[in-house]
N, C-alpha and C positions, 0 to 999 in steps of 0.2 A: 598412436594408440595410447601410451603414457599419460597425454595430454585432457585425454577425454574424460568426463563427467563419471563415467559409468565404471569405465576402468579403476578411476581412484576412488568411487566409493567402497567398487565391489575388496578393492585391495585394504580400502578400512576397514571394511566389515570383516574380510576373512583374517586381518591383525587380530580386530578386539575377540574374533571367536576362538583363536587359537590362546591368547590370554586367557579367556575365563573359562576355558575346557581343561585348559594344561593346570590352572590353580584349582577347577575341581577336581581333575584326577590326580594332583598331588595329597590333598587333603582326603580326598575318598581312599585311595590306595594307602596311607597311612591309617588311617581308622580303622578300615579293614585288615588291617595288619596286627595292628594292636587288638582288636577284637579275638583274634584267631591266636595267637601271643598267649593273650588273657584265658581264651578258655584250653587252650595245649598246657598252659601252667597248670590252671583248676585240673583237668585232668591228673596230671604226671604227681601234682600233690596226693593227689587220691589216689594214685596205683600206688605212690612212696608210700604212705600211711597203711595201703591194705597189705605190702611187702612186711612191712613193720609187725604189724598183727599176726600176720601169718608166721612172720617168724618167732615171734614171742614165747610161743609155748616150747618149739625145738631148742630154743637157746637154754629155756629153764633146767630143761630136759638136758644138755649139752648133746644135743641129736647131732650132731655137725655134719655126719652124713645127708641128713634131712635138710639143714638148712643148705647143703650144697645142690643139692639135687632141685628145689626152690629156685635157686639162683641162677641154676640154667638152662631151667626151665622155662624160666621168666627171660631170662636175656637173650632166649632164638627166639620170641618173639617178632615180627614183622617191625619194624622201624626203629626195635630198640637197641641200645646201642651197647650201653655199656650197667650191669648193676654187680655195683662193690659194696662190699661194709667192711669200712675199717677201726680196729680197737680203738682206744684212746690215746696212742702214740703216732699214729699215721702210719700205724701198719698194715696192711690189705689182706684180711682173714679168708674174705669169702670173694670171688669174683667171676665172672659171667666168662671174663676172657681169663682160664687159667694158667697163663704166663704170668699175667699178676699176680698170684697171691704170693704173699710170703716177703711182699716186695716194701719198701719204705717209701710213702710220697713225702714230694718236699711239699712245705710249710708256704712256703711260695707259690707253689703250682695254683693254675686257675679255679679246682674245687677248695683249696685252702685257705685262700687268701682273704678272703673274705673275713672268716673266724681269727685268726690270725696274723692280721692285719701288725696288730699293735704289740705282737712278741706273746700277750698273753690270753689264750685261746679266750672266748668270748661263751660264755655260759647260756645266756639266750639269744636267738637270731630271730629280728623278723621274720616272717616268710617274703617277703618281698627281695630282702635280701640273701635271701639261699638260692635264688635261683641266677642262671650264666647263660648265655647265647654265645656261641663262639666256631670258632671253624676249624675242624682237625688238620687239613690242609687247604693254602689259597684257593685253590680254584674247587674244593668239595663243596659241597650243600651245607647249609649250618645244622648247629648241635646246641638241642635243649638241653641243659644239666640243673637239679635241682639234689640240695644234700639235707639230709635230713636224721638231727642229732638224734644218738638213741640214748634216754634218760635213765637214770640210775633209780627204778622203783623199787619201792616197799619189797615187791614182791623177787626181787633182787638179792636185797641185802639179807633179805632173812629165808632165806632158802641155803640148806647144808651143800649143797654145790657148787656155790660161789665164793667166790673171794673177796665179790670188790664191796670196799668201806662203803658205810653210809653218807662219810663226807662225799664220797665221789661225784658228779652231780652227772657226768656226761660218760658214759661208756663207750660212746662209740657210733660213728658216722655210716649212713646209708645215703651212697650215692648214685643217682640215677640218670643215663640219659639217655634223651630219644632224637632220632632226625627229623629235621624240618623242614623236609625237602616237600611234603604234602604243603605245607604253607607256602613255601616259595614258588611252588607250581601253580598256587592258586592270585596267589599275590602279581604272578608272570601273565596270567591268565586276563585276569581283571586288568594289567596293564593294558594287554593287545586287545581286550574289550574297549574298553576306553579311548585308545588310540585311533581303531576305528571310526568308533562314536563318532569321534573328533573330525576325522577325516571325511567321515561322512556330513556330519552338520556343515562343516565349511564348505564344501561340495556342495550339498542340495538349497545352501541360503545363500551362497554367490549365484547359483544358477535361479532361483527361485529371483535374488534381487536384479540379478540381470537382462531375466523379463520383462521386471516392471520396471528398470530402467530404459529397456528398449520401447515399451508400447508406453509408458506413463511419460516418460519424461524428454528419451532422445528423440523420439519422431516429431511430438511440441517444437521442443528448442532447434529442431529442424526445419521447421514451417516459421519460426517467428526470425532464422537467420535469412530464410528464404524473402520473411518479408522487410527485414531492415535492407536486405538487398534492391530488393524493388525500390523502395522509396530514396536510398541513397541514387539511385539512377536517376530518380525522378520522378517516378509512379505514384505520386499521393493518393490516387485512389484505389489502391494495394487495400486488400480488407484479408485479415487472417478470419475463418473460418471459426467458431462458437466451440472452445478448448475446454467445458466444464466450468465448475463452480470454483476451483481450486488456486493457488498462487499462481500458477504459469496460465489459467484461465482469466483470471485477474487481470494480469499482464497481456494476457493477449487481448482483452479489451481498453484498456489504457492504452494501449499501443495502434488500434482503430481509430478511438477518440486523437487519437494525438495526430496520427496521418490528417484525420479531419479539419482539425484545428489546422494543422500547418498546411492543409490545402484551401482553408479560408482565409488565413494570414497571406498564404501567396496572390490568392485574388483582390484583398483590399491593395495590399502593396501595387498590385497591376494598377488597381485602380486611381492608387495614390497616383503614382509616376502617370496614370494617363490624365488623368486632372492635372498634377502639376506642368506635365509635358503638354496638354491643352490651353493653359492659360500663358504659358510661352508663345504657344504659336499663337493664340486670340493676339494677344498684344503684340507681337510681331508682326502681324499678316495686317493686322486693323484696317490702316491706311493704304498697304496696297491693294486691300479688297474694294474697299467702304469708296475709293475715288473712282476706281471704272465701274461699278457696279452702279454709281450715280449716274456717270454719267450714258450706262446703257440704258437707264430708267431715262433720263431726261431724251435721249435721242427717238427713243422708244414712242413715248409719248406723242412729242413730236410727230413722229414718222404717222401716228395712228390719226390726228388732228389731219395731216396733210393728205390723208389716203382715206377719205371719209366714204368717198363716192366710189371705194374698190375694197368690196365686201371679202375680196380673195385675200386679202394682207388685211384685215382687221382681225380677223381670230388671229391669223400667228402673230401677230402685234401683243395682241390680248392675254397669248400666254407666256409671252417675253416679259411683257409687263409684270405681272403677278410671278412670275416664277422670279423673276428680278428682287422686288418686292419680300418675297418669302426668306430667296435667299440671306439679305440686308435684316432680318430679324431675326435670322440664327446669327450671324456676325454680333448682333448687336445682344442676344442670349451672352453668348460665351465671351463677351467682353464686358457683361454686367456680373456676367459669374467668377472672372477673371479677376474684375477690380474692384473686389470686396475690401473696400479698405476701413479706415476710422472711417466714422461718419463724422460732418461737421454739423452738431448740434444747436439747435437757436430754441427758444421759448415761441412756441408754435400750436394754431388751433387747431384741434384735432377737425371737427368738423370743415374747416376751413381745406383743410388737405384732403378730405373723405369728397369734397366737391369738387376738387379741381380733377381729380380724379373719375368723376366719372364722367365731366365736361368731356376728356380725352375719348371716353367710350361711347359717348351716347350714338354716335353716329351708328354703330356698329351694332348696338343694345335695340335700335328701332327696326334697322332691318331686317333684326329676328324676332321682331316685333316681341321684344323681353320687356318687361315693366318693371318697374324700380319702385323700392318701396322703404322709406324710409323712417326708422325711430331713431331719433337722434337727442339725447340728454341735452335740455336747455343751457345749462350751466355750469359745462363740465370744465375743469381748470387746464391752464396750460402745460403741454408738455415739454419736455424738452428733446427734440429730434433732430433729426435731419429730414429736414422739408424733402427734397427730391427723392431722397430713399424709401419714405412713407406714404410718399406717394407712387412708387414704383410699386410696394407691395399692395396697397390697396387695387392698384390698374390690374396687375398681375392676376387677382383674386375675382377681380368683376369679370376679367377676359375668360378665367377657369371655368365661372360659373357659370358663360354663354353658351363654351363651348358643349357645357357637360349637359341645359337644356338644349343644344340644336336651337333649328330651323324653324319649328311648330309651336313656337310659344312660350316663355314662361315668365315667373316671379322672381327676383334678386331682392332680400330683404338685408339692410344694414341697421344697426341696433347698434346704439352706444350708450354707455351709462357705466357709471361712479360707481365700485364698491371696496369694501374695504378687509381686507385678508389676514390671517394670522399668516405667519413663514410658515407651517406644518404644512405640506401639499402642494408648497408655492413655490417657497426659496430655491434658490440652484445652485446647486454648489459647480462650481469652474474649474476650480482648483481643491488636491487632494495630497496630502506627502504622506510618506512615512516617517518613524523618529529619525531615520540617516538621513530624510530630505529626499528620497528615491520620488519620483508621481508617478502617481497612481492611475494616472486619467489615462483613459482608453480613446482615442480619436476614430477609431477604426470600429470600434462598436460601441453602434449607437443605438438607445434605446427611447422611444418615441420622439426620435431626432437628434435627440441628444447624446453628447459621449457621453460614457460610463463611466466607473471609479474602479477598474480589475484588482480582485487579490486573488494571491493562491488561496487552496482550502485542499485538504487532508480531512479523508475520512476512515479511517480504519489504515487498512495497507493503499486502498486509494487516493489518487491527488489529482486536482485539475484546478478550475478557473470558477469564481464566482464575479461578474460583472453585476455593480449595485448602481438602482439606478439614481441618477444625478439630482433628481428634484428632492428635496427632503421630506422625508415623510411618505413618498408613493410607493416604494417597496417594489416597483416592474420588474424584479433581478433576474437575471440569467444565468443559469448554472451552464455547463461543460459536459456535467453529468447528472444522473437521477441521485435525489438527495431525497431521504425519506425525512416526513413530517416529526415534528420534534427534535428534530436529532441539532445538539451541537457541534460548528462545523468549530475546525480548525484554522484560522484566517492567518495569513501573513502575507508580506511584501513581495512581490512574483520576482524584482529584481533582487534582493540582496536574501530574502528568507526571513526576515526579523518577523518576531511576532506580531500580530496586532491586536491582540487579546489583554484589557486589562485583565490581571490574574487576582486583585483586591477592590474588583467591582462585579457586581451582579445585576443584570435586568430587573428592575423593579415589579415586572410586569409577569414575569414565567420565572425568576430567577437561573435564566442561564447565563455563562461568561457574556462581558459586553469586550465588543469590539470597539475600535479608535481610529481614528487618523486627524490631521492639520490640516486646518483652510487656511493658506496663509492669508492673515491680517484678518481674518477672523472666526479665530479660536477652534476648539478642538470640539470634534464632532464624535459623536456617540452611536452606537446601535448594537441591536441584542441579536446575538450568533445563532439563534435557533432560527430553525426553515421556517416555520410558519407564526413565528412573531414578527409583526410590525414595527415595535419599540426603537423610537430612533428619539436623542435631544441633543440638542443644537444652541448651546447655554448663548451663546452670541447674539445670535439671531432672535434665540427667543426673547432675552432682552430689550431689543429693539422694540416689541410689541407690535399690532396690527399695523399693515402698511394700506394708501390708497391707491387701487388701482384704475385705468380707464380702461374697459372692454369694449372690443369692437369685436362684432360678430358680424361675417358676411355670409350667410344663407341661400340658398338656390333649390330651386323643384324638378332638378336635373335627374340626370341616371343612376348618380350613386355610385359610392365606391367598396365595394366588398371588404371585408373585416382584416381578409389576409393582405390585404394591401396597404394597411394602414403605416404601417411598419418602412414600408420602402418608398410612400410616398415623396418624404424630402431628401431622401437621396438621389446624386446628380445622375443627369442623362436614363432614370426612370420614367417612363410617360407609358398611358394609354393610351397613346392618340394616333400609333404609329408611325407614319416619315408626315404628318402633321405636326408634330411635338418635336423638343429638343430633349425635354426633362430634366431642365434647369432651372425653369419657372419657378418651382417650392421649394427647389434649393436655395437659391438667391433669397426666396423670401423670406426663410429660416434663418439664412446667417443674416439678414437684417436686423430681424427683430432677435438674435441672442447677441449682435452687437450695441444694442436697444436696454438689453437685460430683463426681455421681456420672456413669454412665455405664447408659445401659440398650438394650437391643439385645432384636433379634427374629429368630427362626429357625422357619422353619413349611413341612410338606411337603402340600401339598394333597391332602386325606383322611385322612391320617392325623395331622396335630395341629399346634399352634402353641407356640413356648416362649421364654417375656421374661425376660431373663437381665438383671438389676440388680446393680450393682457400688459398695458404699459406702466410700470410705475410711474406714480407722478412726479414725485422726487427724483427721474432718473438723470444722472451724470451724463 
C-alpha cells in the first residue's frame, strides 16, 4: 500500500495541508491575540484615566474616605484584580486589597521597574511602556497591569491643603490590573477552531483526492498494466479502450499505436525470415526439383505420343503435363526472385530487347488472340543493362497484361521514347544517415515500392514515426499518427535521438524549421518540417541538372487494378490470380529495374486497363 500512486500523493497533499494550516493558524492566533492585547490595553487605559478623574476631586478635598471607598469599589469588580495608588516613594496609600496599604514596594518589583530602571525614577513614560503581562502563579491565567503617573497640577500646588512643591512633577502612581483569562479562553478557543479546521480539511481533501485518484487515475493505470501484460505475453493485438483527452489518455493511445506498429514490424520480420528462409530453400531444392520434374515432363510427353489411339490416358497424361509445367515455373519464380544479384551490364538496344521479348510470347499472345501494338522511338540511344534481366521484365509485363485481358481479346500497346527530366520528382535517394552515421532507410516500409527514409517525430507530449518518401521531390510520407496541417514536426534520428532539425535554417517557402540528413557521396539533403509543405532541395543533384531518360510504357485493355492495391502490387508473394500466380512477378521486376537505377510506376482504371511506365537513365552505371 506504501508503494502505490494514490497512497503517496494523498500522504503529500495531507503533509503540505497540515504546513500551511499550522503557519496559518500560527500567524492567525497571534494577530488575534494581539488584537484582543491591543484593545484590553485601550480599554484598562481608559478605566486607569476615568479612576484618575474621579479621584481628582477627593484627593483635592483630602476625602480619603471617598477615595477608599472608590477603590474598592472598583477593585470587586468582575476580572479586576488589583487597583493601588501609591505616593511618590513607593508607599501604597490606597489599595483594593487592604493588606497592602501602608506597605513599601520594592523599586525592583514588576510594576516598578520599568520607571526605575536606571536608579532615577523617569518623569515621563510612554504608554506603551506602562503596561506588563505577567503571571501571579505558574499555572494561574495571566495578569494585565498597566500604571499610570499622577502628575503634580496647577491645581495641586496652589490649593491651602497641600504640601507638595511645585518642583515636584510626579506625586504619585495608579496601578491597575485585570485578568486575562477572557483572552486566553478565546485565544484556546480559536486554537481548537482551527485545529479542527485543519483536521477536517486534511480529512475531506485526502478523501476528496482519493476519489479521484481511484476513478481518474488508479482504474487508467490499471487497464494500461493489464495491457503491458498482454502484449508482453504476446497479444499485440491488445487495444486499451478510448481513456479521454488527458496525459494517461495520450498514453493510452501511443500505447495502441505502438501494439500496432510492433504487430507490423513482427509481420514484416515473419516476412523478412520467410523471403530469406525461401530463397535458401529456391536455391537449395533448384536441382533436386528442376531434374525429376524434367524428366516427368519429358516421359510424360512421351507416354501421351505413344498412347495416341487410347483416349483413356490422354487427359491424365494432359494434366501431368501442364501441372508439371506449372509446377517448373514457380521453381523457376522463386529462383528468379532468389537470385537477384548485380546485373552484368553491356551497351544494349532497348528496342532490340523489347523484340526479343515478345518473340518469347507471341505464341501465347495469338492464342488469346491479344494484338500487339507498337510505338517504338526511331532513335533512341543505348542503354546500358543487362540484356537477360530486361528482358525478363519486359516478358514478365507482356505475360501480366495477357493475363489481366483473358481469353476474349485484346490490345497490349508498347511506347518508347527519349525525355529529359530535372531530379525534382525523379531522383532516389538509396541512401540516407544521420550526423552519428545512424540509416535511416526503412527496407520494411515501402512506399510506392520503394523503402523509405524513417525519422522519429514529437509532437506535443506525442511521439511516433514519420516514413519520407524515397523519390525527391514526391512528398507520399507516412505518418504513425494524425499530424495536423501546418504544424511543425519535431524530426530526429529513431536510432540514437539526435536531432535532424537545422535550428539556423528556415524553409524558404512557409519559413518553418528545415530538416537534413546525408546521401552519402552525394551531399546533404534538405526539406521543410511542416505537414503540408513540399519544400525539399537537394543542392547535389540539383547541380547535375536535367538528365535523359528512355520510357517504356507497357499498356493493356485488361481488367484493371483497383487504387487500393497499388501499394502492395510489388510486394513478394502478392497476386490476384489466386494458386494461378506466385506474386513474385513485380517483385522480381521492381528490384530489376532499382538495380537499373531506374524508376517504374503503375497507373490502371478498373475495366478499362493497366499501364507500367519504366524510366532508364541513359547514363546508367
Amino acid at each position: 500500500m506504501f508503494q502505490r500512486i494514490g497512497f503517496k500523493l494523498i500522504a503529500g497533499v495531507g503533509l503540505a495541508v497540515i504546513v500551511i494550516v499550522s503557519t496559518f493558524a500560527y500567524f492567525n492566533i497571534k494577530e488575534q491575540e494581539k488584537l484582543l492585547i491591543s484593545e484590553i490595553e485601550r480599554h484598562v487605559n481608559q478605566e486607569s484615566e476615568l479612576i484618575k478623574s474621579s479621584a481628582k476631586d477627593a484627593m483635592l478635598a483630602n476625602n480619603r474616605e471617598s477615595i477608599y471607598n472608590m477603590v474598592q469599589t472598583i477593585g470587586h469588580q468582575p476580572c479586576i484584580r488589583t487597583v493601588r495608588i501609591m505616593n511618590e516613594s513607593g508607599e501604597i496609600v490606597y489599595s483594593s486589597d487592604t493588606t497592602e496599604i501602608g506597605t513599601q514596594l520594592d523599586k525592583k518589583a514588576q510594576a516598578c521597574y520599568t520607571c526605575h530602571a536606571t536608579g532615577v525614577p523617569l518623569q515621563k513614560l510612554p504608554i506603551a511602556k506602562r503596561t506588563r503581562i505577567f503571571r501571579l502563579h505558574p499555572d494561574s491565567s495571566r495578569t494585565f497591569g498597566v500604571i499610570n503617573p499622577i502628575y503634580n497640577e496647577p491645581s495641586c500646588w496652589n490649593s491651602d491643603c497641600h504640601i507638595h512643591p511645585q518642583e515636584q512633577k510626579v506625586l504619585g502612581v495608579l496601578d491597575l490590573t485585570v485578568c486575562l483569562k477572557p483572552v486566553d479562553m478565546k485565544v484556546a478557543e480559536v486554537e481548537m477552531q482551527l485545529t479542527l479546521f485543519a483536521l477536517i480539511s486534511i480529512i475531506s481533501l485526502s478523501l476528496v483526492l482519493w476519489l479521484m485518484v481511484r476513478s481518474v487515475v488508479d482504474k487508467r493505470i490499471k487497464k494500461l498494466v493489464v495491457a503491458t501484460r498482454e502484449v508482453a505475453g504476446g497479444n499485440l493485438g491488445y487495444n486499451i479502450q478510448d481513456m479521454g483527452n488527458d496525459e494517461l489518455g495520450m498514453l493510452a493511445r501511443s500505447f495502441n499505436k505502438m501494439t500496432q506498429k510492433l504487430s507490423e514490424a513482427r509481420q514484416q520480420l515473419f516476412q523478412s525470415d520467410k523471403m530469406a528462409s525461401l530463397g535458401r530453400l529456391a536455391a537449395g531444392v533448384a536441382h533436386e526439383i528442376n531434374n525429376p520434374m524434367t524428366g516427368i515432363l519429358t516421359y510424360a510427353s512421351f507416354l501421351q505420343k505413344r498412347t495416341k489411339d487410347q483416349p483413356e490416358f490422354q487427359e491424365d497424361l494432359a494434366v501431368i503435363v501442364r501441372e508439371t509445367k506449372r509446377s517448373r515455373e514457380i521453381v523457376k519464380s522463386l529462383l528468379d526472385f532468389a537470385r537477384q544479384s548485380v546485373p552484368k551490364k553491356v551497351q544494349a538496344n532497348i528496342r532490340q530487347i523489347i523484340d526479343m521479348a515478345l518473340k518469347v510470347t507471341e505464341s501465347q499472345l495469338a492464342l488469346k488472340k491479344i494484338k500487339i501494338e507498337k510505338d517504338l522511338a526511331p532513335d533512341l540511344p543505348k542503354l546500358t543493362v543487362d540484356i537477360n534481366q530486361m528482358q525478363q521484365v519486359f516478358t514478365n509485363l507482356i505475360v501480366n497484361a495477357s493475363h489481366a485481358i483473358g481469353d476474349e481479346g485484346g490490345v497490349i500497346t508498347i511506347q518508347t521514347k527519349l525525355i529529359s527530366l530535372r531530379p525534382f520528382g525523379v531522383a532516389k535517394i538509396n541512401q540516407a544517415l544521420c550526423p552519428k552515421g545512424h540509416n535511416l532507410m526503412d527496407h520494411e516500409t515501402k512506399i510506392d515500392g520503394l523503402p523509405s527514409i524513417q525519422m522519429a517525430v514529437k509532437i506535443g507530449q506525442e511521439t511516433g514515426f514519420v516514413n519520407l518518401d524515397a523519390i525527391y521531390g514526391r512528398n507520399h510520407n507516412l505518418y504513425s499518427f494524425d499530424v495536423p496541417d501546418n504544424m511543425h514536426l519535431e524530426l530526429a534520428c529513431p536510432k540514437c535521438s539526435i536531432s535532424l532539425i537545422d535550428k539556423k535554417k528556415t524553409c524558404p517557402k512557409c519559413g518553418a524549421p528545415v530538416y537534413f540528413f546525408e546521401v552519402p557521396g552525394k551531399g546533404r539533403f534538405e526539406g521543410c518540417s511542416a505537414r503540408n509543405c513540399n519544400w525539399q532541395f537537394w543542392e547535389t543533384i540539383e547541380g547535375e541538372g536535367a538528365k535523359d531518360y528512355v520510357q517504356i510504357k507497357v499498356s493493356d485493355t485488361g481488367c484493371g487494378i483497383p487504387k487500393e492495391n497499388f501499394r502492395k502490387i510489388f510486394e513478394p508473394f502478392y497476386t490476384t490470380k489466386g494458386q494461378k500466380g506466385t506474386g513474385l512477378g513485380l517483385a522480381v521486376i521492381w528490384g530489376i529495374i532499382d538495380n537499373h537505377n531506374g524508376t517504374i510506376s503503375v497507373s490502371s482504371t478498373v475495366g478499362e486497363g493497366t499501364a507500367f511506365t519504366i524510366r532508364i537513365p541513359v547514363d546508367a552505371r
